[in-house]
N, C-alpha and C positions, 0 to 999 in steps of 0.2 A: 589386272589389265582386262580390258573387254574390246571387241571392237565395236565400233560405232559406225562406219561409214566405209564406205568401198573406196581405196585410191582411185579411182577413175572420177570419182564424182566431187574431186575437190581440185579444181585447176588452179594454174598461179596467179591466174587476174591481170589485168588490164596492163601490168605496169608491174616494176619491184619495188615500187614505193604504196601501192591499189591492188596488193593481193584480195581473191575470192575469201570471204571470211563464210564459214558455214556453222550454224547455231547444232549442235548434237546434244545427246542425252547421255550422262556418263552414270551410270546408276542413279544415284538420289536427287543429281544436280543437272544442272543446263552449262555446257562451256562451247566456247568457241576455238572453231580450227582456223589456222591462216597456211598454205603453203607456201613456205619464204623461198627468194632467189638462191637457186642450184636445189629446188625440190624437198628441203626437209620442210617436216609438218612441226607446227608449236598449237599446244591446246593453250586456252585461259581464260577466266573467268570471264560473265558477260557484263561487268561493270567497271570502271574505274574506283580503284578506291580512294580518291581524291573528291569528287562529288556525287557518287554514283551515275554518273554518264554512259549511256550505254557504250561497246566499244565495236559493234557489230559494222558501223564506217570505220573504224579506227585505219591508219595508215603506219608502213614503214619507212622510219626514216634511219639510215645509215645502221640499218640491221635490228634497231629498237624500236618497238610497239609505241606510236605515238597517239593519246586521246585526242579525240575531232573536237573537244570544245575549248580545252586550254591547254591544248598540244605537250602536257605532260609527255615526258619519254620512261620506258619501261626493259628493261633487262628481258626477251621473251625467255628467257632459260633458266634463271633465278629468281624474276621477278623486283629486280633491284628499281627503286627508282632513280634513272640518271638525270634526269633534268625535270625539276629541279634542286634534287637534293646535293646534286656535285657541284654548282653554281651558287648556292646559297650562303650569305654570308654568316658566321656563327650567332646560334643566339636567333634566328630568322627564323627555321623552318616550323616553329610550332605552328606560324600564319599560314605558309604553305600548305602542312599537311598532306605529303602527297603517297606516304603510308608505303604500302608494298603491295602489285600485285599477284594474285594467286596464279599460279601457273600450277601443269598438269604434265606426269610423262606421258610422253607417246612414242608408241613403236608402227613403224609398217612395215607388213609381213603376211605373205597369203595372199597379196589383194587385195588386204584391208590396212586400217589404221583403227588400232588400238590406243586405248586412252585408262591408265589410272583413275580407279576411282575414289580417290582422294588426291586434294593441292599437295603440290612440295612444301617441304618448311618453308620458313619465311628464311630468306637472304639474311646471310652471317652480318652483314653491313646495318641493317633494321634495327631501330632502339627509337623502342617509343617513347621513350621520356623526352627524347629531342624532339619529340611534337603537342606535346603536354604543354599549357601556355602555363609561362612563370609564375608566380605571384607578381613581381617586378619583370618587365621583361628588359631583359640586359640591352645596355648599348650596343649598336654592333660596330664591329672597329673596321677601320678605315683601314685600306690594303696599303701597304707603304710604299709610296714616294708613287700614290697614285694621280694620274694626270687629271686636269680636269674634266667633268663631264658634262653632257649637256644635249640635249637634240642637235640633229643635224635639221634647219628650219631651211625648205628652198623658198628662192624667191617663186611669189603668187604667179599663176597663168589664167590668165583669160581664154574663153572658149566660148564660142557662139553658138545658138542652136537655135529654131522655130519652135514655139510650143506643140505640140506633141512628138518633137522630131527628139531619135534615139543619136546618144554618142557616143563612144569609149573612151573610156581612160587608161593607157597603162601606167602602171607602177611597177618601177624597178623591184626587182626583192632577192637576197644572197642565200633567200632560203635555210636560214640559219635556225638551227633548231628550238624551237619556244616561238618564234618573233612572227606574228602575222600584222596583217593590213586591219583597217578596222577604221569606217567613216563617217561620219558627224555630217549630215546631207540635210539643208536647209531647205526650206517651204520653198517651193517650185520646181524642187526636183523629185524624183523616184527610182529607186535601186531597182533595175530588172534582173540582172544577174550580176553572178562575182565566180571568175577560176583564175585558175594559176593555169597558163598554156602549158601544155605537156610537151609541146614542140621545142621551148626555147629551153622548159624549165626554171626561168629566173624571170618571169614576166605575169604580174596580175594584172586582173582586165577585170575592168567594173563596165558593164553596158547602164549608163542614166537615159532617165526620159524628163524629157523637159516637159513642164509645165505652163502657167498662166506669163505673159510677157513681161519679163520687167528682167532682175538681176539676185542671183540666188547663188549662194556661196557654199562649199562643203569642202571641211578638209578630213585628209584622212593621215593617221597612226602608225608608224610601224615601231610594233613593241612587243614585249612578252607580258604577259597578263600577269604578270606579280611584281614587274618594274614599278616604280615610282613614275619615271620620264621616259617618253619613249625615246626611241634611236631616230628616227627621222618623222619629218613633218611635210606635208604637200597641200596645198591651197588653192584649189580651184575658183575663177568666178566667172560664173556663166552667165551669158549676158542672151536672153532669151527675147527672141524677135514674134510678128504676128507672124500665124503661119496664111 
């Protein structure tokens, strides 16, 4: 154990879901700190072991380290991956691959926070051959006496706008962990920004800008990035006037 950084200079961040993540030096390696809700500190690694993504935005979601690019969830204590290897169907996860990450102990004490300089094993639950692809890769079987599926498609809304005039859109979302927004935005529009209000918690907000006058369409997604289909569908057409 060494320490690396002084408790004071590692707050808890914006939010218990937008902890301060701070990059330190643990001997030979680079890891990062998060202080989680009710103040304990987690080291770990600065990548995702699923695409190597960096994790330095990463977020907490319901206590597990969630990667910002395909909202992967991660055990911060064993480094187990929860989602998506507890939702996968058998036979699936070699496609997945979302591997384990390395986590590091830490103690704080003195003042400081100390950090191991070497990962923990790898989680008891980790067996790479379940991510090794087949030769043949197996059927995967159907959960029994399951209901059918399908998107939830709403019906299309119209929205008016002047060419260069900005609008919002929100979109409902249950915040369910894996399943983000994600928009298909046709010629005469433009993405200025996209968050999830922190206020409501359960509300995305896309700001568009309209473009040249005429009628330009975008729908957007909500799914997990290893679905097949998403869970819901929303269909804009915006009907763009002179300004």
């Amino acid at each position: 154990m060494r320490p690396v950084l002084r408790s004071d200079e590692l707050s808890a961040g914006v939010s218990p879901t937008q902890p301060e993540i701070r990059r330190v030096s643990a001997g030979e390696t680079d890891v990062l700190l998060a202080r989680l809700e009710g103040g304990r500190v987690i080291a770990f690694t600065p990548t995702c072991p699923h695409q190597d993504t960096s994790l330095e935005d990463a977020t907490v979601w319901d206590g597990s380290l969630r990667c910002p690019r395909h909202l992967y969830l991660y055990d911060p204590d064993t480094g187990e991956n929860i989602l998506p290897a507890r939702d996968a169907l058998p036979g699936t996860l070699w496609k997945l691959r979302p591997g384990y990450l390395s986590v590091y102990r830490v103690e704080e004490r003195e003042g400081w926070i100390w950090v191991a300089g070497a990962p923990e094993p790898p989680p008891a639950t980790y067996d790479p051959d379940q991510e090794r692809r087949p030769s043949r890769p197996p059927e995967p079987d159907a959960p029994a006496n399951a209901a059918p599926t399908g998107p939830l498609v709403h019906p299309s809304e119209e929205l008016g706008a002047t060419a260069g005039e900005e609008l919002e859109v929100e979109l409902a979302t249950s915040l369910r962990p894996g399943y983000l927004w994600r928009g298909e935005v046709g010629d005469g529009l433009v993405v200025v920004s996209q968050r999830i209000d922190p206020g409501s918690g359960a509300t995305f907000r896309v700001r568009i800008r309209a473009g040249d006058p005429g009628e330009a369409t975008m729908r957007w997604i909500y799914a997990r990035p290893w679905d097949v289909e998403p869970a819901e569908v929303r269909i804009f057409v915006v009907r763009i006037a002179p300004s």
